[in-house]
TORKOLZA-111930 format. One record per residue (C-alpha): residue number from 1; residue in one letter; x, y, z negated. Coordinates in pm, 1 decimal. Layout:
% residues N
NUM	a	X	Y	Z $
...
This chain:
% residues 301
1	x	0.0	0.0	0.0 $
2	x	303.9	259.2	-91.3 $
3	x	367.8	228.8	288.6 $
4	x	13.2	314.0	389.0 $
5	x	39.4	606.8	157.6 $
6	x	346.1	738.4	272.9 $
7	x	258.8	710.3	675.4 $
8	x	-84.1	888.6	543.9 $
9	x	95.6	1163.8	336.2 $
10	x	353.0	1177.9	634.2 $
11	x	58.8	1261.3	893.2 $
12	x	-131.1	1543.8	654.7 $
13	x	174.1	1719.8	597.9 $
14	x	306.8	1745.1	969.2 $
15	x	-82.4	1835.0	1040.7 $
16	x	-102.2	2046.3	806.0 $
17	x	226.5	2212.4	879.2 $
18	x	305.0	2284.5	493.9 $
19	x	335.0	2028.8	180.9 $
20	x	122.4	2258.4	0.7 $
21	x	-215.9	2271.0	223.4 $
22	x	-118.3	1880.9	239.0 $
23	x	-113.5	1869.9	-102.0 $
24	x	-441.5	2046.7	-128.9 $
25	x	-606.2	1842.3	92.3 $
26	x	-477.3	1481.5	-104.6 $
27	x	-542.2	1633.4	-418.7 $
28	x	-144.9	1604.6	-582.1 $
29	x	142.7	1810.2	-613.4 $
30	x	404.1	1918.7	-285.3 $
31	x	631.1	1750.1	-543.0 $
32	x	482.4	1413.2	-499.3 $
33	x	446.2	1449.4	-124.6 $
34	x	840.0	1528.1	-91.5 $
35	x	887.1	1223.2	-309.0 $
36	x	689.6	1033.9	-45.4 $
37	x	876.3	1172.2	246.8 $
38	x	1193.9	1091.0	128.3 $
39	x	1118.5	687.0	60.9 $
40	x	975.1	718.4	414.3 $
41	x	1248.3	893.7	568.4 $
42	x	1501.7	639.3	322.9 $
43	x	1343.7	338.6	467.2 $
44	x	1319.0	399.3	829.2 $
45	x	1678.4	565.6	789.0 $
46	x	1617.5	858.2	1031.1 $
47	x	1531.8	1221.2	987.1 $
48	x	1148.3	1280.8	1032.2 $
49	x	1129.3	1639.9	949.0 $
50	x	1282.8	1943.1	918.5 $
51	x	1238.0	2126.1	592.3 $
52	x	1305.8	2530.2	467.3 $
53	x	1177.5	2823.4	339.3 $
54	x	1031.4	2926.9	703.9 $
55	x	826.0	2603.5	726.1 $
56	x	840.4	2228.7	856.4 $
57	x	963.8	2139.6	1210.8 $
58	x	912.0	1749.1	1327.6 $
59	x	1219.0	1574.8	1449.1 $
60	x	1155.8	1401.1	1793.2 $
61	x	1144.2	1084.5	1607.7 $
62	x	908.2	1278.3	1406.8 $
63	x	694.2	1357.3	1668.4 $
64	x	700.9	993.9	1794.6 $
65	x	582.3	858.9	1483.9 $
66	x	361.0	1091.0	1435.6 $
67	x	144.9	982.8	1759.9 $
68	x	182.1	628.5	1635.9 $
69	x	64.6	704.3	1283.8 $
70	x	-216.7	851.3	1356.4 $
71	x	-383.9	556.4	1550.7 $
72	x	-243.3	337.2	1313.5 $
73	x	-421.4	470.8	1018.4 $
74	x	-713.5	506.5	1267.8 $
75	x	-721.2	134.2	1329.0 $
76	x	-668.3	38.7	949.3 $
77	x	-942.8	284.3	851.6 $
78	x	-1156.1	100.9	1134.3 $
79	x	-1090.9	-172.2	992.1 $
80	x	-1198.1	-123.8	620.9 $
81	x	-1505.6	24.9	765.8 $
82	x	-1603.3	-242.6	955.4 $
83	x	-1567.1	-545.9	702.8 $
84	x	-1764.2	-301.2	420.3 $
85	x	-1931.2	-127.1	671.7 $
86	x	-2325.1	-163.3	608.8 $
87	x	-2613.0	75.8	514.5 $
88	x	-2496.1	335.9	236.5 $
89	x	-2145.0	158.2	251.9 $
90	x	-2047.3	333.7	552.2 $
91	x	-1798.6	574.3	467.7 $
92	x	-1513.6	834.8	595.8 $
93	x	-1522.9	1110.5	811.3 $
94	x	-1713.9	1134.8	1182.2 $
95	x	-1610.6	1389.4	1390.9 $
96	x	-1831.9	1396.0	1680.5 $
97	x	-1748.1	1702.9	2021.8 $
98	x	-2045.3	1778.7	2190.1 $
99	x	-2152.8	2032.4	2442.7 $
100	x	-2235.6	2375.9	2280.9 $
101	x	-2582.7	2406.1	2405.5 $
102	x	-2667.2	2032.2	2334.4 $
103	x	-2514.0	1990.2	2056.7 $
104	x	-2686.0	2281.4	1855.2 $
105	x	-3066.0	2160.0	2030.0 $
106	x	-3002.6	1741.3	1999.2 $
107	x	-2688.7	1659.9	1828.8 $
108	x	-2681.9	1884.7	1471.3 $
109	x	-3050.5	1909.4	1388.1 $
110	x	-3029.7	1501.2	1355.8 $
111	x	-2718.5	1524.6	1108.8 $
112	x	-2958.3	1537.3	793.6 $
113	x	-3143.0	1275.7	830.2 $
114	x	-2855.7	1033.0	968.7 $
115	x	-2689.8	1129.7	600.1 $
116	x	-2978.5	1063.8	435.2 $
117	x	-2928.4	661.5	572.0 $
118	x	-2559.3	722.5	512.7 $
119	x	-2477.5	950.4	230.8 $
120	x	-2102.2	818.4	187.2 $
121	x	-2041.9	960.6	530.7 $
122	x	-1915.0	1299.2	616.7 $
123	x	-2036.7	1452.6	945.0 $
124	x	-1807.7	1718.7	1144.2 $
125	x	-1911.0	1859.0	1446.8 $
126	x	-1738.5	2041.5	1694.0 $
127	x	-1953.5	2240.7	1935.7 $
128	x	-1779.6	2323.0	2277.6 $
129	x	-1805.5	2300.2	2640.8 $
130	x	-1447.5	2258.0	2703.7 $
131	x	-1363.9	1900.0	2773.0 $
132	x	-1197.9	1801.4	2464.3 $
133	x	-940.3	1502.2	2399.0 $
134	x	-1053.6	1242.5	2168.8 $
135	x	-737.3	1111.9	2068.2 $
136	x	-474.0	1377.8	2075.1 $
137	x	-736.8	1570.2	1886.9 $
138	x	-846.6	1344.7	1658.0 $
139	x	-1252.0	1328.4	1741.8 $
140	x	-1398.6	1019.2	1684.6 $
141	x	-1651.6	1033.6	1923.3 $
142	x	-1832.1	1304.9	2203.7 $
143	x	-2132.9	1353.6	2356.9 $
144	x	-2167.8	1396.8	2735.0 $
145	x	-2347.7	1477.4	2969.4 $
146	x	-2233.8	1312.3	3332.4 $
147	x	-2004.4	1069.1	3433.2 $
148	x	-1690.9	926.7	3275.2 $
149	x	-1433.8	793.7	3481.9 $
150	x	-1151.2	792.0	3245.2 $
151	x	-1067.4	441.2	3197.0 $
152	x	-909.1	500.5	2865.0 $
153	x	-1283.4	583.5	2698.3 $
154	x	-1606.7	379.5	2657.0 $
155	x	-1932.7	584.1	2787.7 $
156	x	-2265.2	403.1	2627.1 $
157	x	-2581.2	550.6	2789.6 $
158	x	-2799.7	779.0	2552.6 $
159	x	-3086.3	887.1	2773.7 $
160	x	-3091.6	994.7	3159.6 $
161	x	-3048.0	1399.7	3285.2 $
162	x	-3083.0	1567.0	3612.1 $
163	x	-3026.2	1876.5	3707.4 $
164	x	-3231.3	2040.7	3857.3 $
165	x	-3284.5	2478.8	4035.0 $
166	x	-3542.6	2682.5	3895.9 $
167	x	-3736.5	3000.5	3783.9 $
168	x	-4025.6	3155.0	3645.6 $
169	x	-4346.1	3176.6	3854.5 $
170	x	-4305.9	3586.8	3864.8 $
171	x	-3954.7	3565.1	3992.1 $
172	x	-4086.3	3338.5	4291.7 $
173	x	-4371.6	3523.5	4364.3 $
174	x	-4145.8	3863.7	4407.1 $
175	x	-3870.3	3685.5	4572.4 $
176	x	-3957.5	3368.5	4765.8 $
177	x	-3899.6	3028.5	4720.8 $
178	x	-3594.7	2916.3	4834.3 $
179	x	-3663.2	2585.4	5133.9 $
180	x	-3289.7	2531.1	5175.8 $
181	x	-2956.3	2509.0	5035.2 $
182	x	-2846.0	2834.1	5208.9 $
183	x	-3130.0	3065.9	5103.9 $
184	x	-2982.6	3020.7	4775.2 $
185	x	-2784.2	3357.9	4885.8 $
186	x	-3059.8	3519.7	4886.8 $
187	x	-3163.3	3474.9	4584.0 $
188	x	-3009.4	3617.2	4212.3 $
189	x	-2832.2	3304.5	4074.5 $
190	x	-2749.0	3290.9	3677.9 $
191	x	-2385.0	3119.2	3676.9 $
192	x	-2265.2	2932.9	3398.1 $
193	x	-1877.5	3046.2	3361.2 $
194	x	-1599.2	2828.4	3181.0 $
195	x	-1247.9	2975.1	3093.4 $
196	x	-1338.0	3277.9	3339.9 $
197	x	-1498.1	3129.8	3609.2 $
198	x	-1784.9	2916.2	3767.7 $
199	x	-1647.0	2565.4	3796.4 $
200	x	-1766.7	2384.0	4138.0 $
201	x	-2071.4	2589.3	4232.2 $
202	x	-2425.3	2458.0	4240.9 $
203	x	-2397.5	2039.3	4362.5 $
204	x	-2700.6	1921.4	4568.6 $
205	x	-2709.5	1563.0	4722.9 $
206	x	-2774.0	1621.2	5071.2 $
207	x	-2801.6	1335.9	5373.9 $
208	x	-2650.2	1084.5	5095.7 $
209	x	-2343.4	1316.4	5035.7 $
210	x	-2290.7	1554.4	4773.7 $
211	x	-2249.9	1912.8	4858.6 $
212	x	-2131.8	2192.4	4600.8 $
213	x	-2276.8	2555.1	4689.7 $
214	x	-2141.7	2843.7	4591.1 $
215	x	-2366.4	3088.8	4433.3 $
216	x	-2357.7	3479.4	4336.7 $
217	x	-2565.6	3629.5	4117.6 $
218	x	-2540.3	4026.9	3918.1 $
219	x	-2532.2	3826.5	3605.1 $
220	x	-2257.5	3575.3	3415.9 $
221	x	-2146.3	3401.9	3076.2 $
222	x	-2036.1	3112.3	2934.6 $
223	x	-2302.1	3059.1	2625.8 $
224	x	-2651.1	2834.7	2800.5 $
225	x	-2832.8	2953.2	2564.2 $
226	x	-2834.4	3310.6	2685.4 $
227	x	-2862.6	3212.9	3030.6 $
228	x	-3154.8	2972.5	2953.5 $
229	x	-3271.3	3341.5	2800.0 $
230	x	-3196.0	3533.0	3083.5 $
231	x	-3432.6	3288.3	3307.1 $
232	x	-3701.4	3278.6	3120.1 $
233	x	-3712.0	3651.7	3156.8 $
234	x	-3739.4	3655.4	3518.5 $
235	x	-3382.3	3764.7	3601.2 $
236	x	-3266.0	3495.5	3829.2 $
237	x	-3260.9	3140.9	3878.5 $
238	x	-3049.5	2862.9	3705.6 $
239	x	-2930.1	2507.8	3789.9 $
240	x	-2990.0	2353.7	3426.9 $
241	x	-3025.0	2024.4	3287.6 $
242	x	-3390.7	1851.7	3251.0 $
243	x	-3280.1	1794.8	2841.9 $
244	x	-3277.4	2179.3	2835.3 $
245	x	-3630.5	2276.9	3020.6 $
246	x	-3857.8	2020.3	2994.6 $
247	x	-4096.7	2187.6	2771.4 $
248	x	-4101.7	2501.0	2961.5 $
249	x	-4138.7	2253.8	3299.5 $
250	x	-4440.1	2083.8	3131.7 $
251	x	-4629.4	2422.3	3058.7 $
252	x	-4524.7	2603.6	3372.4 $
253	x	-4295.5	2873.9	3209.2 $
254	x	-4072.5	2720.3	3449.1 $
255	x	-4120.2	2582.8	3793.5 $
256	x	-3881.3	2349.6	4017.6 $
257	x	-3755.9	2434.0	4332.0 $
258	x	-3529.6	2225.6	4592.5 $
259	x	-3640.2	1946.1	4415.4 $
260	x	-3510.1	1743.7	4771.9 $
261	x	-3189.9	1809.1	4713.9 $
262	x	-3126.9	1708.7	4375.7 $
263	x	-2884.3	1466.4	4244.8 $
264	x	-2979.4	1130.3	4116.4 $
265	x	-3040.2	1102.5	3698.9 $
266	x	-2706.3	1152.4	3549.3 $
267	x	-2694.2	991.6	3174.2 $
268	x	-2615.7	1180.1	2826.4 $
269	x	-2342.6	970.4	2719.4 $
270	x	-2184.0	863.2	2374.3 $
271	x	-1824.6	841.0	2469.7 $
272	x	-1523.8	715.0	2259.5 $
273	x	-1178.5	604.9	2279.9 $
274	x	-1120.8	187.5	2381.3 $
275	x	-1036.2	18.7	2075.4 $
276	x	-999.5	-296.0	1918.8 $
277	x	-1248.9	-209.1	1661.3 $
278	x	-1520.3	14.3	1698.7 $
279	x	-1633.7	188.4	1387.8 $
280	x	-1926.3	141.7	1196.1 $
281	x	-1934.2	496.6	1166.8 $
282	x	-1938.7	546.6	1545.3 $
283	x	-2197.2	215.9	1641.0 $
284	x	-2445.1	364.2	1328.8 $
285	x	-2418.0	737.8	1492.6 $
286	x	-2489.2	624.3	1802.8 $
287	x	-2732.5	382.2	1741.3 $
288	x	-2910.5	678.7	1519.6 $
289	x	-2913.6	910.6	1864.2 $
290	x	-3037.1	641.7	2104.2 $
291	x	-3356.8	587.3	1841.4 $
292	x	-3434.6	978.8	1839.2 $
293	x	-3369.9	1028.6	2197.1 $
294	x	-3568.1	729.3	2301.4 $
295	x	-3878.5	810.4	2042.5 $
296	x	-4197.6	873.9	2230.3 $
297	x	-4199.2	1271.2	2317.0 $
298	x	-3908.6	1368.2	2169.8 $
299	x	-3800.0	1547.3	2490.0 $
300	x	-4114.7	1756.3	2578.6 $
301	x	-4095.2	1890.6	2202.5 $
């Protein structure tokens, strides 16, 4: 066990990139964590880390084992997890990325009453629509939305999405309804920007081939909930996702258009990192999401 602890004081330290916010966070003294660090350093007979009064600096053998730790105490926390891993038992940390917009409608709003079934278990979430890196970053799991081709991660089906071009009634009745793909510059398009700038366009499916259209509009930003916003106030047209609009769709706040040129149903996904063990904490979570999406109506609420 005096290795486990030493790989795991190792890890908070360089993470925390002082012994005494390490200490903080394992509840002893810097005193005991040097102690630790030394026996580690002493048996592996190399120099980890770099220590002074301006701070810590990793060694590159440092900064090797440091990438190895970490999914080493990963797996061995995995582990534990799994073999006690039932009802209240589940415990540890989750950290769960999920899309900003998404996260804050279907992902957080579920968080109390998944603790309620699992009370040992601490939820954090991280809300972003930059594509984040599960392992590197140390995320358990993400939610998203489209496909996964990274053959590193495991992508388990949530619910289905499409996205789909529309607008309120009044903005189609001053402006016309757009027929084809190219009368879409005609119209005032609400872009979704990303790190300062629309990623692909608009992307239709068109004679069995996909085809990304570039749009232009006199309004941008990067937040979908203010966009959303901005449509529903007449000022343009959006490309959003069927998890964001369906109640508006149902009661004819908001009305479809192109609907021919659509992709096909792209899933919400649970996505994680292959392993050899996959957490209880992860299987309950996601097992919790599929029974909320999947409950009768939950989308058109």
């Amino acid at each position: 066990m005096a290795r486990y602890t030493e790989l795991h004081s190792f890890v908070q330290v360089a993470q925390k990139g002082s012994f005494a916010s390490a200490a903080l966070s394992e509840g002893v003294t810097p005193a005991i964590l040097g102690r630790r660090l030394d026996a580690l350093e002493k048996r592996l007979g190399v120099k980890l880390m770099h220590r002074s009064t301006r701070g810590l600096r990793l060694t590159e053998l440092g900064e090797q084992l440091l990438e190895r730790a970490r999914l080493l105490l990963r797996d061995f926390d995995d582990m534990e997890a799994d073999i006690s891993g039932c009802g209240s038992m589940v415990k540890g940390n989750l950290m769960v990325s999920a899309p900003a917009s998404f996260g804050r409608v279907h992902v957080a709003p579920h968080a109390l009453g998944f603790h309620q079934e699992f009370p040992n278990l601490k939820l954090s979430f991280n809300l972003t629509d930059s594509l984040v890196d599960l392992v590197s970053e140390g995320y358990d799991m993400s939610i998203r939305i489209g496909g996964v081709t990274d053959p590193n991660y495991v992508a388990v089906k949530l619910f289905s999405n499409r996205r789909v071009v529309c607008g309120t009634p009044e903005y189609f009745a001053r402006n016309g309804r757009p027929t084809t793909l190219e009368d879409l510059a005609d119209h005032n398009c609400l872009a979704f920007t990303l790190q300062g700038g629309q990623q692909r366009g608009w992307v239709f499916q068109r004679n069995g081939r996909q085809v990304a259209m570039r749009v232009s509009g006199s309004l941008a930003c990067n937040d979908g909930e203010l966009l959303f916003s901005w449509m529903r106030q007449g000022l343009g047209i959006g490309w959003r996702s069927t998890w964001e609009i369906q109640k508006e769709l149902l009661s004819g706040e908001l009305v479809t258009v192109l609907d021919d040129f659509a992709l096909d149903d792209y899933d919400i996904q649970a996505v994680y990192p292959q392993q050899r063990f996959l957490p209880a904490k992860v299987r309950h979570f996601i097992e919790y999401l599929k029974l909320v999406y999947q409950s009768p109506g939950y989308w058109e609420q």
